[in-house]
N, C-alpha and C positions, 0 to 999 in steps of 0.2 A: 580551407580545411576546417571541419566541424570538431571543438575539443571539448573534454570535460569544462571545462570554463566557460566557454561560449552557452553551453547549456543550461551550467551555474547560474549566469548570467540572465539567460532568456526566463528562467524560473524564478528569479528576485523581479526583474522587470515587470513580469506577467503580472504576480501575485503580489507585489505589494502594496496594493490599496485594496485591499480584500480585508473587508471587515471580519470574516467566517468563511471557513472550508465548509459547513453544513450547510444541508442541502437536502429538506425534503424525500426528494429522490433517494438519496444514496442511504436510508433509516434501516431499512430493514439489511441493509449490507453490514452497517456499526452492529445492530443488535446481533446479528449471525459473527462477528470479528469476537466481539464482547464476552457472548457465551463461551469462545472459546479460550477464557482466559480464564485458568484458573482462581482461587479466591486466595486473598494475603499475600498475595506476590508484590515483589520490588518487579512495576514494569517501565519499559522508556517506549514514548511513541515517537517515530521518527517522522518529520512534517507532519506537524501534531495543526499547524496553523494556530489561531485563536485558543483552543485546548476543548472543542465540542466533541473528541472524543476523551479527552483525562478527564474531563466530568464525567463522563461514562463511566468507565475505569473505578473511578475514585470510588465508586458507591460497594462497591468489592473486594477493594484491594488496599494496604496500608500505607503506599509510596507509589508515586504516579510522575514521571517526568516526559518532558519533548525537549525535541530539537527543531528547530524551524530557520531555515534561509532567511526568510522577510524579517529586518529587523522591526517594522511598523505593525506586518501584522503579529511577532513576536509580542511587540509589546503591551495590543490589548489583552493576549491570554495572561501576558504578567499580569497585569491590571488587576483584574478577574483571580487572581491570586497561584496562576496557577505557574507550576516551578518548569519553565522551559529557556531551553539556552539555544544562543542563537550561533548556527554552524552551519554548516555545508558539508552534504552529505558524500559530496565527492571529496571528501578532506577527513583526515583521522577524526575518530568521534572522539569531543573531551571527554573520556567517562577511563577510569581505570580496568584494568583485566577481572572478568568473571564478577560485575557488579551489578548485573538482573538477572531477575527468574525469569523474565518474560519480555520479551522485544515486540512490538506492532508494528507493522509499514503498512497503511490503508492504502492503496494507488500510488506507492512509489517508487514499485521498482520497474516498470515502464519508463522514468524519466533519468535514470541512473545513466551515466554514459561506460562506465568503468563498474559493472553486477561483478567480476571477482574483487572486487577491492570494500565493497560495497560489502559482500557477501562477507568476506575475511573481517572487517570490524564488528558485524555484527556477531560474528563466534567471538571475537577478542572480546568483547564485552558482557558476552553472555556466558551463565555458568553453566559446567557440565550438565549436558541433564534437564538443559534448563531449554524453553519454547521462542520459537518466532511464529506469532500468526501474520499474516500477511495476506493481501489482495491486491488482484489484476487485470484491467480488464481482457476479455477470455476474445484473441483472435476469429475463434472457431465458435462464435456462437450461432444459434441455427439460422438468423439472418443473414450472419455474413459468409457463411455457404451457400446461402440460396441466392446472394447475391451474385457471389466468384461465378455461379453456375451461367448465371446471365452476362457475363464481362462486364461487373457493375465495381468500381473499387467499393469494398466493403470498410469505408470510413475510414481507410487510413490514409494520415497525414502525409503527404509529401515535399511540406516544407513547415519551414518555423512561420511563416505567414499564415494568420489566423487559425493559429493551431494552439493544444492543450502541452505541448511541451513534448508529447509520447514518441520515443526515439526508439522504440523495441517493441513489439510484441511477443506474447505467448500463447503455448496450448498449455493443456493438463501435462503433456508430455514434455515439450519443451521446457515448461517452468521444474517440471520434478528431475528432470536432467541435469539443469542447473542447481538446483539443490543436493543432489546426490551429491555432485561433483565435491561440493562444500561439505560434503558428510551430515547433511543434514536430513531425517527421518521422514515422511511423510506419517502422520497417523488420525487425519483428518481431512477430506477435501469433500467440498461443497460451494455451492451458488447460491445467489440470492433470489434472481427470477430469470424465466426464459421472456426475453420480448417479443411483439409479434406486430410492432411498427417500432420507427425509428425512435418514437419522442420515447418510448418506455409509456405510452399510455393503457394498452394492451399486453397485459402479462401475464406468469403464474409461479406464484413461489412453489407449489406445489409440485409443478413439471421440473423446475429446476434440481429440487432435491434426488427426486428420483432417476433425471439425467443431469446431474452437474457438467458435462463437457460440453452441453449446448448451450449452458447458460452466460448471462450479461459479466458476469464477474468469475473469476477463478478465486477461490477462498481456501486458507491451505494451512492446518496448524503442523507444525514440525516439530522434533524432541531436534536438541543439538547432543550429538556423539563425538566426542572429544576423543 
């Protein structure tokens, strides 16, 4: 039987010889997360890794925390100066009631085994009023329907062998369903590009904007309603 633990588990093991969560690739997805964070906010990133997004962050904002599983790769963002503590996301977050403006999860609520519980600390911790940006990659982008249409699996994982961890997928609908459910607002949703092979070599940030639901990532800032 497959538990929050075993996943805990599989996501310390993966990642912990992981100099850096950055990655080329996923730049223009930080820059579209980023903008969406307002300016002078207390915000926390959750599996922040290394901190190559709280140095993002930090150029706009006056207070920048993470939390990160990997104790090793935790500990070069300390290094690097930056203030992240080392937790497990299926486990209460150490942080007291209503103590950020703004919450990040880059690609992590795919790997969540327990999203209500997930979902419920991140309101405990965030204040009224106050934002979660977040992204995921998007089930429903135009390749992976043009794939289903051919009985092709469209790149999901069916075991933890040679896999990124992803234990859930979403659409635009599924993901804002689960959000609602938490009372949380939708008042932004966007992508970064639509692909048009599998490496991401062939793209269009341009197509994505104007269709977000076909594209590589689901990107989604929310107000928290208390």
């Amino acid at each position: 039987m497959t538990t929050a633990k075993s996943f805990s588990n599989f996501n310390n093991q993966t990642y912990k010889n992981s100099k850096s969560y950055g990655n080329p690739s996923l730049s223009s997805r930080l820059k579209i997360m980023a903008a969406l964070v307002d300016k002078n906010q207390k915000v926390l990133d959750l599996g922040c890794g290394t901190g190559d997004f709280i140095k993002i962050l930090n150029k706009k904002n006056k207070e920048v925390e993470g939390i990160e599983i990997s104790k090793k790769v935790a500990q070069i963002g300390q290094k690097k100066g930056f203030k992240i503590k080392i937790a497990d996301l299926h486990s209460t977050f150490p942080y007291q009631k209503n103590t950020f403006n703004t919450i990040t999860a880059g690609e992590i609520i795919e790997h969540i085994y327990d999203t209500d519980f997930f979902l419920k600390e991140i309101k405990r911790i965030l204040k009224p009023n106050g934002f979660l940006v977040l992204s995921t990659p998007n089930i429903a982008t135009l390749g992976r329907r043009l794939m289903l249409l051919f009985g092709v699996n469209p790149l999901i994982e069916t075991s933890l062998d040679h896999s990124a961890g992803h234990i859930r997928y979403f659409t635009k609908i599924s993901l804002g369903d689960l959000l609602e459910k938490h009372n949380f607002k939708i008042i932004n949703f966007t992508s970064d590009s639509i692909n048009f092979d599998q490496k991401g070599r062939f793209k269009s940030q341009i197509l994505a904007k104007a269709f977000p639901t076909f594209g590589a990532r689901l990107i989604i800032k929310t107000i928290n309603l208390k």
